[in-house]
N, C-alpha and C positions, 0 to 999 in steps of 0.2 A: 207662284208665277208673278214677275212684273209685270206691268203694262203700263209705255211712258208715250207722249207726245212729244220728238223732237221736233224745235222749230228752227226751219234754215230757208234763210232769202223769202220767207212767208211763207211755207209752204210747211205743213203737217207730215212727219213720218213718223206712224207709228212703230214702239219699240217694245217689243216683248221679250221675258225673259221664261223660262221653263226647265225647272229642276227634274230631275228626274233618279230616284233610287234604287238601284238593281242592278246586273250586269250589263254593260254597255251592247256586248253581240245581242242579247235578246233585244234591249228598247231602241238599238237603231236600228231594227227590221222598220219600226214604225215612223221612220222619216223616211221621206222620197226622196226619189231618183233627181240627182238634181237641184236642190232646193237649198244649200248652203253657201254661204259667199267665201265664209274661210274656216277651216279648221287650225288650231292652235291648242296644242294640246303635248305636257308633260308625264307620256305613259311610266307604268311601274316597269322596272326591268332589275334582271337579278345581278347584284353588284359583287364583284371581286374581293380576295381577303387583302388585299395590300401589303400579301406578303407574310401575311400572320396567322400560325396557324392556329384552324378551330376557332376563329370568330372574322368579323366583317371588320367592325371597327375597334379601336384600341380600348374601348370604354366598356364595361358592362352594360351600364345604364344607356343601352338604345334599343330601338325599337327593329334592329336587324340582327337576323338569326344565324347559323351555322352554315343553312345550305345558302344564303344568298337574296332569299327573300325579302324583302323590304317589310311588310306586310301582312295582317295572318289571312290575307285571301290571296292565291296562288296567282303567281304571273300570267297574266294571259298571255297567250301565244299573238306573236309579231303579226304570223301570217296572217291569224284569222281576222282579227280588226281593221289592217294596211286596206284589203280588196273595199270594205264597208264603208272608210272615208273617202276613197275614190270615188265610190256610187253615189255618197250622197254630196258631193262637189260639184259645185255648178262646173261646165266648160269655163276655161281661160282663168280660177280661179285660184288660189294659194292655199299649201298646208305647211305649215311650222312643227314640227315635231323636236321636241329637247331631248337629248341624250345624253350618257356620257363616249368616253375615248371606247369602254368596250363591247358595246353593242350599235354604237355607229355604222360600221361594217354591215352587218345584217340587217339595220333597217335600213340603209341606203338602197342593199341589193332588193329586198324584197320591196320598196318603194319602186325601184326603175322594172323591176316583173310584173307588179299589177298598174304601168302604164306611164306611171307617175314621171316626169320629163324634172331633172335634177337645174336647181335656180342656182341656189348659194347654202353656203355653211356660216351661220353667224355665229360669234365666240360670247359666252356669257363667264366674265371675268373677274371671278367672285374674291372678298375681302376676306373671305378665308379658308383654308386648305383639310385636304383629307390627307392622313399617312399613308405613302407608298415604299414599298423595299428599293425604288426610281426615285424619282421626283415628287414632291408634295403634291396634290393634285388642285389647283385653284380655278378650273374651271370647266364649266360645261360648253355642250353644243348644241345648235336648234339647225337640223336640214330643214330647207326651204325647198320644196317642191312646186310644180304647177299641172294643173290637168288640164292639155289640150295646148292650143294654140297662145300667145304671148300678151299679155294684157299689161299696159303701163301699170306702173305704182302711183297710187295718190299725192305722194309728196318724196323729194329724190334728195339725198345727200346726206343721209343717216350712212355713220359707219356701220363696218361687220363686226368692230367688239363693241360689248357694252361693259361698262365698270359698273357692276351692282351689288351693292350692299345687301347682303343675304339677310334675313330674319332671323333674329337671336334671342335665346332667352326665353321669357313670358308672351316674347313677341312670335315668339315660333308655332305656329297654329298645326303644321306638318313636318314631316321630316325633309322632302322635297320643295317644301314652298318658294315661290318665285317674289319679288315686289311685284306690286301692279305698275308702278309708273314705266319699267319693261317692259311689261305686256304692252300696256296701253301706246307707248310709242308705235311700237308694231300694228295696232291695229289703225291707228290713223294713219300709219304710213301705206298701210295696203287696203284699203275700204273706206267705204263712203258710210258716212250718218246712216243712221235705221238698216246699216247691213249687218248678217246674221250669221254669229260664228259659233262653230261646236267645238266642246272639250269633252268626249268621250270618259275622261277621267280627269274627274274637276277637281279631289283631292279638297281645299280649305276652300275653294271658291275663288280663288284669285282672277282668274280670266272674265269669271262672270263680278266682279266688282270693278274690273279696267273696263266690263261693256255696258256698266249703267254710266259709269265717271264718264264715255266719250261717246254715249246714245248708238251704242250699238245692241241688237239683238241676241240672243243668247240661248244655245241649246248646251244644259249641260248633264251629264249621266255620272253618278259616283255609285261603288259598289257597297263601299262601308257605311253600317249607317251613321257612328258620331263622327267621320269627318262630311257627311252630308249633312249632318244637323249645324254644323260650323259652319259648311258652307251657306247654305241656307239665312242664317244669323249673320253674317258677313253680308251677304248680298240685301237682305232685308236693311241693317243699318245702311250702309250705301246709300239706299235710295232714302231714307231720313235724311241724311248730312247733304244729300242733292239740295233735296229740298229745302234745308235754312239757309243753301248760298242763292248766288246769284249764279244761277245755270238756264238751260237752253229745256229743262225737261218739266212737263207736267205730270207726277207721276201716282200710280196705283199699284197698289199691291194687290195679288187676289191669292186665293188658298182655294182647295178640292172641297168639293162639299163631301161630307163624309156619307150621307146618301146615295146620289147621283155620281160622283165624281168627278162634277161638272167643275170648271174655274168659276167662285164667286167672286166679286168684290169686297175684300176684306175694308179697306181704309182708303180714302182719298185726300189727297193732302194739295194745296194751294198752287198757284200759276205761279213759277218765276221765270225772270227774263235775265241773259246776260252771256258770258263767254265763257267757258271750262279754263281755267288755268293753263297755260302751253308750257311745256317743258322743251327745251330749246336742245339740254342736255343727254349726252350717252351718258352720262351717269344716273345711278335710281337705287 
């Protein structure tokens, strides 16, 4: 668990972050009704052959199987998580959900059944391509949802595609992985400082290292445990690298007591003063 001090126009918000390992439908029983500012979150979903039979991708060496699975813990079902982030969505609030072209369809629909009122489709326009028996496939999609009634955005005039540089190589922590400098445009463009976003499946940590870089809060649930140890390790450096620039955060790390299972204070690390880098750009 983090726990950071943002300071804006003088005034103290605190910023917690809280990992959590195990399936997501069990440990978001234990967040309330209500109590989320935004959900952002790239679920697993079981992907297409591109046309080739008896495997997913062209390559041996990936970590996708036969039937479609990403993964070696089984897809969760659409339905059962969609109803879960609804509940735990404040009114007026936003969920981002990334996709691809074939399971778009069904979580639009089952989004607009458990209430969800449809915003936008933003284009994630990646530097490189999957093999299809069609078209090369170079990009993803993130529906934009809202619960309830219409609430402005923080900051307006961000396009719907983003050009981003995918993670390659040594750099590749997931199969899935996003850049943070993505994410984090999104989250400053729709929440305020010290507000508190879930990623039901955090996968390398990305979303929770775009909410310590832009002082936001952080609920995140992984079911594997070494990509929760990455994530984990990712979100811990984060708040290091805060802390030798000049940022807005004072921050703390804590860990479970293996006793109690109470959050201790693991390390405390120094005050700094100053402004997060802005990225102006749809590129990331």
């Amino acid at each position: 668990m983090y726990d950071g001090t943002h300071r804006n126009s003088g005034d103290n918000v605190m910023v917690d972050i809280k990992l959590m390992q195990g399936d997501c439908l069990e440990k978001m029983k234990d967040i309330p009704d209500g109590s989320v500012d935004l959900v952002l979150t790239d679920p697993p979903y079981k992907l297409a052959s591109g046309g080739r039979k008896g495997t997913i991708l062209p390559t041996k060496n990936t970590p996708f199987s036969k039937s479609g699975e990403c993964f070696k813990n089984k897809t969760p079902n659409f339905a059962k998580w969609i109803p879960e982030i609804y509940r735990v969505l404040k009114t007026s609030s936003y969920a981002f959900i990334m996709t691809n072209d074939r399971n778009l369809k069904e979580i639009w629909n089952l989004c607009e059944k458990n209430n969800f009122i449809f915003c936008e489709i933003l284009v994630i326009r990646k530097n490189t391509a999957v093999p299809s028996c069609y078209f090369f496939k170079s990009c993803e999609f993130v529906l934009m949802f809202r619960k309830g009634k219409y609430k402005k955005l923080e900051k307006f005039g961000t396009k719907t595609v983003f050009d981003v540089n995918m993670p390659r190589g040594i750099d590749k922590l997931h199969p899935t992985e996003k850049p943070t400098g993505f994410i984090e445009k999104i989250l400053i463009d729709t929440t305020k400082s010290g507000g508190l976003i879930f990623d039901p499946f955090m996968g390398s940590g990305s979303t929770g290292v775009a909410c310590v870089n832009t002082g936001r809060s952080f609920i995140g649930i992984e079911l594997d445990e070494g990509y929760f140890k990455i994530a984990q390790d990712r979100i811990n450096q984060a708040v290091v690298n805060i802390n030798k620039q000049d940022s807005l955060f004072t921050c703390e790390i804590k860990q479970p007591c293996n006793s109690c299972g109470k959050w201790e204070r693991e390390e405390d690390y120094d005050d700094c003063k100053g402004i997060p880098t802005k990225n102006d750009s749809n590129t990331y």
